[in-house]
DOTI-340604 format. One record per atom (N, C-alpha, C): chain; residue number from 1; residue in three letters; x, y, z. Coordinates in nm, 2 decimals, always signed. Layout:
<recs>
['A'; NUM; 'Ala'; [X; Y; Z]],
...
</recs>
This chain:
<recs>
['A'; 1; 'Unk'; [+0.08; -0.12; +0.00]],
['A'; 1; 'Unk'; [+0.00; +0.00; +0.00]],
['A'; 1; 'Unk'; [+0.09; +0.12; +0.00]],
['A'; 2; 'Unk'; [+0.05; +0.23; -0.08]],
['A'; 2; 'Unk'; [+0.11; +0.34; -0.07]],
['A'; 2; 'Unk'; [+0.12; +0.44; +0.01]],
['A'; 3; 'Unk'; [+0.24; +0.47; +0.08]],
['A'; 3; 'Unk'; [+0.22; +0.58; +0.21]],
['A'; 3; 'Unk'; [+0.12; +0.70; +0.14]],
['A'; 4; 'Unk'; [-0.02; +0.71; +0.24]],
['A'; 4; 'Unk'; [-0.05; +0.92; +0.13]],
['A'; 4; 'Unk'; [-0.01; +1.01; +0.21]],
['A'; 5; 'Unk'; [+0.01; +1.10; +0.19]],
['A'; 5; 'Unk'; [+0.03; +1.24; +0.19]],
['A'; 5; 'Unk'; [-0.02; +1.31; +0.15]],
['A'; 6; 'Unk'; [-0.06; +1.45; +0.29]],
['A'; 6; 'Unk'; [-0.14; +1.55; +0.27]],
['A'; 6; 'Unk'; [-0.12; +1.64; +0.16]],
['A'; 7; 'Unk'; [-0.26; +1.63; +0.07]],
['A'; 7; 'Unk'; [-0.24; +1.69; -0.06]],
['A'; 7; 'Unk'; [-0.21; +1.87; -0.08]],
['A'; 8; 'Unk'; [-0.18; +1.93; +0.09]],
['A'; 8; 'Unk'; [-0.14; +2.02; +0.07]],
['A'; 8; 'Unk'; [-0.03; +2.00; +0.09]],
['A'; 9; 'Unk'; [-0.01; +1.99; +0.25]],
['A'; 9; 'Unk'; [+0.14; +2.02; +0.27]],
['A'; 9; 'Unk'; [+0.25; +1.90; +0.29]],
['A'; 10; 'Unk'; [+0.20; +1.80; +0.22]],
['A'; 10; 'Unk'; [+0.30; +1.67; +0.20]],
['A'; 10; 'Unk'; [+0.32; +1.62; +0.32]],
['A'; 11; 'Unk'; [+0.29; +1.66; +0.45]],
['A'; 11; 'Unk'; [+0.29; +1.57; +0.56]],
['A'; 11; 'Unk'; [+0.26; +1.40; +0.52]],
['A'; 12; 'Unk'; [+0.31; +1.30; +0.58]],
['A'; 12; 'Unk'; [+0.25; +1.22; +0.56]],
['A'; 12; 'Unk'; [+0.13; +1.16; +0.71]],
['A'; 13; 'Unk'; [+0.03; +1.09; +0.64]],
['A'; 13; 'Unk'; [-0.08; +1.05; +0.72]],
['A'; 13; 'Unk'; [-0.10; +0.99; +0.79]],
['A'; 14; 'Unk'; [-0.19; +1.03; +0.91]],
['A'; 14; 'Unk'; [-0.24; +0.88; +0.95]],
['A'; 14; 'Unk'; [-0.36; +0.81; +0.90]],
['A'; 15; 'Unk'; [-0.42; +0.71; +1.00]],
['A'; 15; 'Unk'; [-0.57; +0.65; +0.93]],
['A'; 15; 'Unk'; [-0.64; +0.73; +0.93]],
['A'; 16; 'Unk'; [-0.64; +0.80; +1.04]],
['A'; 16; 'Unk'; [-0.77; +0.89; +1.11]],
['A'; 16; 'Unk'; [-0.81; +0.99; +0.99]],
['A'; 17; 'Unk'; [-0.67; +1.04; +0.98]],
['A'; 17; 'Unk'; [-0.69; +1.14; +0.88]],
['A'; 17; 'Unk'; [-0.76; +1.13; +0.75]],
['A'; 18; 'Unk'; [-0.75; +1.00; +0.69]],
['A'; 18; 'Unk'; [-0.74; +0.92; +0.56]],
['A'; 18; 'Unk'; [-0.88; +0.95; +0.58]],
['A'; 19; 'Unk'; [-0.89; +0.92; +0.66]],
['A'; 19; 'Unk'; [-1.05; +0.77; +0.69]],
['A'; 19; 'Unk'; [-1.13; +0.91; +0.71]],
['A'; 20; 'Unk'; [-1.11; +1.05; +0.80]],
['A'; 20; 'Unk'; [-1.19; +1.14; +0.80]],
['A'; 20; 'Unk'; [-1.21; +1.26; +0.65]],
['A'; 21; 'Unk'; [-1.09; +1.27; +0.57]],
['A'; 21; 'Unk'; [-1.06; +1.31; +0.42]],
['A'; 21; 'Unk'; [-1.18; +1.24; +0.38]],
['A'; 22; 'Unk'; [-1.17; +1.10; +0.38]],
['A'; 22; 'Unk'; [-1.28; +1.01; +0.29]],
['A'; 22; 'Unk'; [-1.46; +1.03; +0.32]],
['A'; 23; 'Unk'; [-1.43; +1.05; +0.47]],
['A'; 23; 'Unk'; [-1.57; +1.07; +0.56]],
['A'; 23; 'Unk'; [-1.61; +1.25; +0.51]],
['A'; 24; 'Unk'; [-1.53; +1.32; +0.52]],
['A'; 24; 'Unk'; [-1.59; +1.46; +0.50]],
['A'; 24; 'Unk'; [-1.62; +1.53; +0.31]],
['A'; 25; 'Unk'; [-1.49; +1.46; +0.23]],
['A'; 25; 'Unk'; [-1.49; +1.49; +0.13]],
['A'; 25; 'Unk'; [-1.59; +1.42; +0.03]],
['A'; 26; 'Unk'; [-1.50; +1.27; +0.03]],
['A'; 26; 'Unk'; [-1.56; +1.19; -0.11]],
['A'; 26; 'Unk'; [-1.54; +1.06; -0.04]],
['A'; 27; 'Unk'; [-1.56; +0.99; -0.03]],
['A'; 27; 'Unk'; [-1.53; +0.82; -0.02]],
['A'; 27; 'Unk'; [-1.41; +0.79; -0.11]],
['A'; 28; 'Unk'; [-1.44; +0.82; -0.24]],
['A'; 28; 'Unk'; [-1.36; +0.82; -0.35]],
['A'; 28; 'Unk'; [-1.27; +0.90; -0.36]],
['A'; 29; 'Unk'; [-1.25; +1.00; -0.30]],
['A'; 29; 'Unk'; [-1.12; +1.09; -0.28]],
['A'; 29; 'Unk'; [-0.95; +1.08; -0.32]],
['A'; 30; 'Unk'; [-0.91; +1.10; -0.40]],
['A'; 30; 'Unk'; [-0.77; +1.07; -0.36]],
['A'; 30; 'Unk'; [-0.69; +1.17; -0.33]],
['A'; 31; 'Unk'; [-0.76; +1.34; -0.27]],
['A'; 31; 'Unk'; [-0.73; +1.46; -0.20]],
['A'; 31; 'Unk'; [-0.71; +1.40; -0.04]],
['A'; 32; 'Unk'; [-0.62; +1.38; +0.01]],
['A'; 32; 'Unk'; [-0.63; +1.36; +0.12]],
['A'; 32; 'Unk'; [-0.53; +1.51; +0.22]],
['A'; 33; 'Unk'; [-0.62; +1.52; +0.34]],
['A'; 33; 'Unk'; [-0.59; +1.64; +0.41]],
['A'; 33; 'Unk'; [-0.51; +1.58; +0.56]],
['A'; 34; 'Unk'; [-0.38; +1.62; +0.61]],
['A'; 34; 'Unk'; [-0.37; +1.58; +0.75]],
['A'; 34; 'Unk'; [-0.45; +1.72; +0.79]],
['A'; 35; 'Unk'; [-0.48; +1.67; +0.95]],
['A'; 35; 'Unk'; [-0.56; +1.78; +1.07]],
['A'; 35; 'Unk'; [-0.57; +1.94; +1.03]],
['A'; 36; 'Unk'; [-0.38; +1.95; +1.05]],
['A'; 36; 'Unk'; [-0.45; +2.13; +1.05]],
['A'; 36; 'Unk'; [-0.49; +2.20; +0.89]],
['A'; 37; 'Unk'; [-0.40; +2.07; +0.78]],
['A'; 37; 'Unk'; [-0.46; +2.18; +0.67]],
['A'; 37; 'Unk'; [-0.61; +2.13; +0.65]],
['A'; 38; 'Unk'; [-0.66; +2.02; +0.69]],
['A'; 38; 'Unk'; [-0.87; +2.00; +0.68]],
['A'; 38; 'Unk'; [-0.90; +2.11; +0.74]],
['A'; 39; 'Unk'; [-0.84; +2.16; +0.87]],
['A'; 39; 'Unk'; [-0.91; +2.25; +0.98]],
['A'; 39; 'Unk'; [-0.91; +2.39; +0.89]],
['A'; 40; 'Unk'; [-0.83; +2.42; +0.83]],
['A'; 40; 'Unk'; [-0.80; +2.53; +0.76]],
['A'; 40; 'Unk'; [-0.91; +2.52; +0.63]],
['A'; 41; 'Unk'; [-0.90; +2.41; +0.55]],
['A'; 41; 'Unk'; [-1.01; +2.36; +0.50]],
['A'; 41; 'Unk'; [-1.14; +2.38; +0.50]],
['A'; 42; 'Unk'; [-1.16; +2.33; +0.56]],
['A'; 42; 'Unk'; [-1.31; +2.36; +0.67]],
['A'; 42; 'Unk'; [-1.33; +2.49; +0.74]],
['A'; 43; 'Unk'; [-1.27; +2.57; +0.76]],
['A'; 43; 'Unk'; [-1.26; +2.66; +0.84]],
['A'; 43; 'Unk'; [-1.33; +2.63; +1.01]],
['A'; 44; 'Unk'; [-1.24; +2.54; +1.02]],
['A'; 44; 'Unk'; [-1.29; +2.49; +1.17]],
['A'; 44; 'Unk'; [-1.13; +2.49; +1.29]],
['A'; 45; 'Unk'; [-1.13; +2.42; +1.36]],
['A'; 45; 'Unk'; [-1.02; +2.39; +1.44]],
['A'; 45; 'Unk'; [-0.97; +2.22; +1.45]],
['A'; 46; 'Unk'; [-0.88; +2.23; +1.47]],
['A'; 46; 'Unk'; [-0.83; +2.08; +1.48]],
['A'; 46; 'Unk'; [-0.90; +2.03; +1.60]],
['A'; 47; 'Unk'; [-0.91; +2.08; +1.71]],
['A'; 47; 'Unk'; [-0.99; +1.97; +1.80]],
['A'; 47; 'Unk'; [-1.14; +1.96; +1.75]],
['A'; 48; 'Unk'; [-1.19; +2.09; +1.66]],
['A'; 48; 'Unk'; [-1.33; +2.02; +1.64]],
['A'; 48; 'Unk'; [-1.34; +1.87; +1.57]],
['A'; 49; 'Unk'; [-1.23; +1.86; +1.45]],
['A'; 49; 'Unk'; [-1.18; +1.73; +1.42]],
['A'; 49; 'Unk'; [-1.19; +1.64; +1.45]],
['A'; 50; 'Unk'; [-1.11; +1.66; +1.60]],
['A'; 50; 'Unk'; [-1.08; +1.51; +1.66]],
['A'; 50; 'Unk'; [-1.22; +1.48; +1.74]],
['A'; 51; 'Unk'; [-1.28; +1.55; +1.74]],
['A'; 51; 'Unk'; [-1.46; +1.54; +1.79]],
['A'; 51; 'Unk'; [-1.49; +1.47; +1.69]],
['A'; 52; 'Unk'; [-1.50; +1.51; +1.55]],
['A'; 52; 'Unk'; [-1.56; +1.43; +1.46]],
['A'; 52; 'Unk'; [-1.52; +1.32; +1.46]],
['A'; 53; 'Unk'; [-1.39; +1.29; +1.47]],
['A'; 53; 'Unk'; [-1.35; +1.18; +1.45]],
['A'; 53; 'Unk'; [-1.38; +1.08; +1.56]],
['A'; 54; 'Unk'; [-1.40; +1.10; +1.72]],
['A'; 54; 'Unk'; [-1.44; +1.01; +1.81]],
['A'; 54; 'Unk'; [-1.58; +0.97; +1.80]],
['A'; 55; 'Unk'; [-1.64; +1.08; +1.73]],
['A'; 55; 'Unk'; [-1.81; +1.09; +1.68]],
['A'; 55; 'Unk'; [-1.85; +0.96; +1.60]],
['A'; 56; 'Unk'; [-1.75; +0.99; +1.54]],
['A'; 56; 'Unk'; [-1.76; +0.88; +1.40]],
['A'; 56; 'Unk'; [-1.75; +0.69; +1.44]],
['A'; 57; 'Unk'; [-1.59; +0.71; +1.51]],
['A'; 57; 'Unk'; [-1.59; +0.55; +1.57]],
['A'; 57; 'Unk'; [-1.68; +0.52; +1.63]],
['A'; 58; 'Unk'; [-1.73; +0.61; +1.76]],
['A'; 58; 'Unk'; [-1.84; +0.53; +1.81]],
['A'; 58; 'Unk'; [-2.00; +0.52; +1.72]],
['A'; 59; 'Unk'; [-2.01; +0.62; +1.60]],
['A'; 59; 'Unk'; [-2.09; +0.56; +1.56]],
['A'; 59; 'Unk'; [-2.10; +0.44; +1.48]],
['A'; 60; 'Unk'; [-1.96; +0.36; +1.47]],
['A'; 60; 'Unk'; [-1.91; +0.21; +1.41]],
['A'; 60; 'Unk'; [-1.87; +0.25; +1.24]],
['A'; 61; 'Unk'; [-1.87; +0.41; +1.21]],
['A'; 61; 'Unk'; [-1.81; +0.42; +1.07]],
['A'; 61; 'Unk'; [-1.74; +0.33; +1.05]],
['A'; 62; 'Unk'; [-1.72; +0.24; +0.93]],
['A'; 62; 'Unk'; [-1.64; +0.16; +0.90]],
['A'; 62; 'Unk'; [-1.54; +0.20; +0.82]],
['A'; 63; 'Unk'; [-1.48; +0.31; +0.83]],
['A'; 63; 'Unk'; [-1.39; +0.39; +0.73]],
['A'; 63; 'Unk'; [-1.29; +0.39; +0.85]],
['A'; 64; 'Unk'; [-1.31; +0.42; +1.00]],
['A'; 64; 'Unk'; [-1.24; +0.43; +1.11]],
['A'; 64; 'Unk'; [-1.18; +0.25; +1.16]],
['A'; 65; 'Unk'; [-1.21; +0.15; +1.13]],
['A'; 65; 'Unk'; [-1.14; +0.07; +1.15]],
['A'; 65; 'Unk'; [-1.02; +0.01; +1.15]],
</recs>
């Protein structure tokens, strides 16, 4: 599997990131965002993020696995 990296700032990723790029953007996506450049993205904050993202496992998203 190929390492990805944030399609802005070349960071490379983790799952969370992947799996929430895929959850907020497209499924299909191959734009993938780490935390602060989505947050910037979104015009949100990185901990609203990690909200989303605990939001999401417990609701058993299977993108979070």
């Amino acid at each position: 599997m190929t390492k990805k990296v944030c399609c802005d700032c070349g960071k490379s990723l983790k799952k969370d990131e992947i799996a929430l790029s895929k959850k907020l953007i497209d499924v299909d996506t191959e734009e993938f965002y780490c935390l602060p450049c989505m947050a910037e993205y979104f015009g949100c904050d990185e901990d609203e993020l990690k909200i989303k993202i605990r939001e999401f496992k417990e609701q058993g998203c299977t993108l979070f696995l």
